[in-house]
C-alpha positions in Angstrom: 247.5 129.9 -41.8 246.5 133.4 -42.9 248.2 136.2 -41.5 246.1 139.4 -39.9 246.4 142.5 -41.5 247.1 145.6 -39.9 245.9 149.2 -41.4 244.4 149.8 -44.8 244.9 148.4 -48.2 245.9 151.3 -50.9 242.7 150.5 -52.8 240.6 151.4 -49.5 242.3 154.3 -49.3 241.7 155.9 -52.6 238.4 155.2 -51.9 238.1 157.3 -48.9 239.9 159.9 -50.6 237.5 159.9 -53.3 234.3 159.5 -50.9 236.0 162.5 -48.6 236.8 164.9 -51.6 233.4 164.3 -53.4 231.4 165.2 -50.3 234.0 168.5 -49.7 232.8 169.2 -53.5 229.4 169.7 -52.7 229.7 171.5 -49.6 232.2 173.9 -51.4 229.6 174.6 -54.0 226.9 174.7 -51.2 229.1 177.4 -49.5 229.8 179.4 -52.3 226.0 179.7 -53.7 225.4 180.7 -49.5 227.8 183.6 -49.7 226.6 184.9 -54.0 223.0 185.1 -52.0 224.3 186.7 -48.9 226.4 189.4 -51.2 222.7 190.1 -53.2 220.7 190.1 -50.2 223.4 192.5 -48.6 223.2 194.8 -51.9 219.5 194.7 -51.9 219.3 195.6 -48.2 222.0 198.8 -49.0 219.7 199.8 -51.9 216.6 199.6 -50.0 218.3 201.9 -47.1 219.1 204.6 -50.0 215.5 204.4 -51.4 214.1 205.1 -48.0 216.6 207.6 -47.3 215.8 209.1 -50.6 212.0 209.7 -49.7 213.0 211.1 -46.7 214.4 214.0 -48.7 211.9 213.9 -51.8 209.1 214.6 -48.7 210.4 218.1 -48.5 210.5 218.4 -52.4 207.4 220.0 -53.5 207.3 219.3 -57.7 205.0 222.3 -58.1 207.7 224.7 -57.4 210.8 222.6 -58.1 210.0 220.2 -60.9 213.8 219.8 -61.6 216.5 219.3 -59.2 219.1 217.4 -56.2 219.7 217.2 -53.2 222.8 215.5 -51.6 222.0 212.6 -48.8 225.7 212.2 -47.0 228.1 211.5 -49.7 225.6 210.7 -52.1 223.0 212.8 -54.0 219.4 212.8 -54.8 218.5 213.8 -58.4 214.4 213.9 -59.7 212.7 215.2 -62.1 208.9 216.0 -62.3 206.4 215.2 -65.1 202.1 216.5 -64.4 199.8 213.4 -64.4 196.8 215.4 -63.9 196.4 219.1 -64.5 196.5 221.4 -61.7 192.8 221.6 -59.7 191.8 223.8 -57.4 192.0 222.1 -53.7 188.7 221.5 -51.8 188.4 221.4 -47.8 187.0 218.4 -46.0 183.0 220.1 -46.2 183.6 220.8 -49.9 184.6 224.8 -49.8 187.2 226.1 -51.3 190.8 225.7 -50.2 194.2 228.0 -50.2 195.8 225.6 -52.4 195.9 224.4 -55.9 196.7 220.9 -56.0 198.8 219.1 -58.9 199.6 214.9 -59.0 203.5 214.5 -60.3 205.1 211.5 -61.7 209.2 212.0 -60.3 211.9 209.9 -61.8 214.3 209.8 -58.8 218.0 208.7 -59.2 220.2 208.3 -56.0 224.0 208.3 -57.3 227.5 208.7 -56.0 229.0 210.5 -58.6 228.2 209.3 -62.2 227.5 205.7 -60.5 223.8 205.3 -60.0 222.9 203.3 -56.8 219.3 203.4 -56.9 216.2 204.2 -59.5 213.1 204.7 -59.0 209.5 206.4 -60.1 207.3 208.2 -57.4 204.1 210.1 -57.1 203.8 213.2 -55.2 201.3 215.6 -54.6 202.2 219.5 -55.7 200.5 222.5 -54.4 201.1 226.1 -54.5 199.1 228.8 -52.3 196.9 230.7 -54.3 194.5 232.6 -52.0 194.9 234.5 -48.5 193.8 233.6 -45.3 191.1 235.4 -43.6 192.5 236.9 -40.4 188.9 237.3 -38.8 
C-alpha cells in the first residue's frame, strides 16, 4: 500500500521559488525602465515649461536696441544674444508706402540658467525694428 502524501516535496518547492523570483525579475526591470522614462519625460516637460516661459520674456526683447542682455524669470534668468541675418530694410505698409520703422531679422542664442547651471538652450528668430520717421498728426 502506498501512503498519501501531504504538502510539497523540497524539489517542488525550489521550483516555485525559482518560477516566482524569475517572474519578480522581469517585472523589477519592467518597473525600473517605467520610472528612467517617467524621470525624462518629467525633465523634458520642466524644460519645455522654461522654453515657453523664456519666449514669453524674449517677446518684449527687441534685438535692434538690445542685442545683448538678461532678464530674470522667478529664480532663474534669461540670457540672449543677437546676431543680423539680414541687413536692416526700410519697413513697407500693407499698400506698399513707406512705413515708420526699419525692420532688421535677428538670429538670438537664448540660454535659461539658474546660476552657472544651464537649464535650457535654444536659437530663435526675431524681428528688430527701430522708429525712424514721425507720424503725421493731420
Amino acid at each position: 500500500m502506498r501512503r498519501r502524501q501531504h504538502g510539497f516535496s523540497l524539489l517542488e518547492a525550489i521550483v516555485a521559488l525559482v518560477i516566482f523570483s524569475m517572474v519578480a525579475m522581469v517585472l523589477y526591470g519592467w518597473q525600473s525602465t517605467n520610472l528612467h522614462a517617467l524621470q525624462r519625460a518629467e525633465a523634458h516637460a520642466r524644460a519645455n515649461e522654461l522654453t515657453r516661459s523664456a519666449l514669453g520674456v524674449l517677446a518684449q526683447v527687441n534685438p535692434m536696441k538690445t542685442p545683448s542682455g538678461e532678464r530674470p524669470l522667478g529664480r532663474y534668468t534669461v540670457r540672449w544674444t543677437a546676431k543680423p541675418l539680414q541687413p536692416v530694410k526700410p519697413g513697407v505698409t500693407a499698400v506698399g508706402l513707406p512705413d515708420l520703422f526699419e525692420l532688421g531679422l535677428y538670429l538670438l542664442d537664448v540660454r535659461v540658467t539658474d546660476g552657472d547651471r544651464t537649464l535650457a538652450a535654444f536659437q530663435l528668430r526675431q524681428v528688430g525694428y527701430r522708429q525712424v520717421h514721425a507720424m503725421d498728426n493731420q
